[in-house]
C-alpha positions, 0 to 999 in steps of 0.5 A: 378437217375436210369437208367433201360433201354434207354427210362426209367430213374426213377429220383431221387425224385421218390426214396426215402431214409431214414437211419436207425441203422442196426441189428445184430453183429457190436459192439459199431459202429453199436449202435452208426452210422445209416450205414443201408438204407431203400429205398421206391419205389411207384410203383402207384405215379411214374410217370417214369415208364410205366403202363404196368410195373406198372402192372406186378409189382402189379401182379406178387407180391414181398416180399417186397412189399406192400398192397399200391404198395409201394417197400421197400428194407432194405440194410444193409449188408455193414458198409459204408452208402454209400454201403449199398445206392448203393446196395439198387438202384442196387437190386430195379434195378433188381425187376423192370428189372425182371418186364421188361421182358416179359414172352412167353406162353407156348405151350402145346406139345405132346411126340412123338411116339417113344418116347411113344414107348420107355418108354413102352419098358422100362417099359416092361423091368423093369417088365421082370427083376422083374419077374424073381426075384420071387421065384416060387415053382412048 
C-alpha cells in the first residue's frame, strides 16, 4: 500500500513487482541473486487514483512511460532486494505527487517605465564608451 496523501492510498495490488538481475559491476553475487526491481503502475486500470491525475499523468508524459499508460520503474542502485523495493515505491511516489500538483497560469506582465528607461540609459552608455574607442583621423 502506498499512501500519497490523506484521501489517496493506492493498494498494493495496484503495483505490481517482479525481480530481475541487475546490470553493471558486482562480481559473482550480481550473476547469481535477482536484487534488482521492476515495478509496473497502470495508470489506466487503477482504480485509486483520481481521473484528474490520471489525466495529468497522461499529459504531461514521463520517460518511463508507456504507449498503454503503463509506469515502469527500474531500481537497481542497491544490493539488497528489499532496498531497491522501497526506492522503487518512493520514486513512483514522487511521479505521482508531482502529477498532484497543480500548476497556475501565468500572467503575462509589462516591465515598467522606469525600468524601460533604465535600460535605454544603459544602452546609450554602453554605445558613449564604444564611441570613444574609435580612432578618429581629422
Amino acid at each position: 500500500m502506498l499512501q500519497l496523501s490523506a484521501r489517496v492510498t493506492i493498494p498494493a495490488h495496484e503495483i505490481e513487482m517482479q525481480m530481475i538481475r541487475a546490470q553493471g559491476p558486482g562480481g559473482q553475487h550480481v550473476n547469481k541473486t535477482s536484487s534488482a526491481i521492476q515495478l509496473i503502475f497502470d495508470i489506466n486500470a487503477s482504480k485509486a487514483l483520481p481521473d484528474s491525475y490520471k489525466q495529468q499523468l497522461l499529459s504531461r508524459g514521463h520517460a518511463n512511460l508507456t504507449a498503454s499508460g503503463k509506469l515502469i520503474i527500474k531500481a537497481q542502485q542497491y544490493r539488497s532486494q528489499e532496498m531497491n523495493r522501497q526506492d522503487a515505491l518512493e520514486r513512483l511516489k514522487v511521479i505521482l505527487l508531482q502529477a498532484m500538483v497543480v500548476q497556475r497560469k501565468r500572467i503575462a506582465t509589462k516591465p515598467t517605465r522606469s525600468s524601460q528607461r533604465r535600460r535605454m540609459d544603459s544602452k546609450t552608455k554602453h554605445g558613449q564608451t564604444k564611441a570613444l574607442r574609435t580612432k578618429r583621423f581629422d
